[in-house]
N, C-alpha and C positions, 0 to 999 in steps of 0.2 A: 504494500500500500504506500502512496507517495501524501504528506505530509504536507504541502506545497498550498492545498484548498483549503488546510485546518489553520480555524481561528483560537485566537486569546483573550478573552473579554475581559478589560482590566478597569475599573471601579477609581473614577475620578473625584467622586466626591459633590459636595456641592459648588466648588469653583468652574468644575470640570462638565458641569451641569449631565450626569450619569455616569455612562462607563461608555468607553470606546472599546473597537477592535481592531486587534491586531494580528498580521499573520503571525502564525508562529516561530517561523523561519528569521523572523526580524531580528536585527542587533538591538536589545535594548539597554545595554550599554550606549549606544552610541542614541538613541532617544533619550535617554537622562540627562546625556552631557547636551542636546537641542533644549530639554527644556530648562537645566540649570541655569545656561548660558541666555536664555529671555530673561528670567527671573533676575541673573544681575546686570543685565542692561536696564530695566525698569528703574533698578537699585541706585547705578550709575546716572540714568537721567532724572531723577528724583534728587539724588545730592546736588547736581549742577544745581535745579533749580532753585533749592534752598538756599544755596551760593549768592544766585543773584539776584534773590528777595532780599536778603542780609545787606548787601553791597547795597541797592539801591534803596533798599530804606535807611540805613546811614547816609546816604548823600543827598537823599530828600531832608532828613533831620539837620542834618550839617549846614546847608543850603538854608531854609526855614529858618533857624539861631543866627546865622548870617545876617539874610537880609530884614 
């Protein structure tokens, strides 16, 4: 028997809104390292923008006491 048409139903939660499928044959090593690798770019664009909320609300304050 060939392996090839059998799925893997994996339980995503409520983010994930149910469960997906996958083949079996799949690398999910290499799906973990896909989704780790979103999870810290959200992380990474979320810091930037903290950044230049901070930055810019000090130079509105700074500006403001100025003039």
């Amino acid at each position: 028997m060939s392996n090839k048409g059998k799925k893997v139903s994996i339980e995503t939660g409520e983010a994930g809104k149910g469960s997906t499928e996958i083949p079996e044959s799949a690398n999910t090593e290499e799906l973990e390292e896909r989704a780790l690798s979103v999870f810290s770019s959200d992380r990474n664009e979320d810091i930037t923008a903290l950044i230049f909320c901070l930055i810019t609300t000090f130079l509105v304050l700074l500006f403001t006491k100025w003039l």
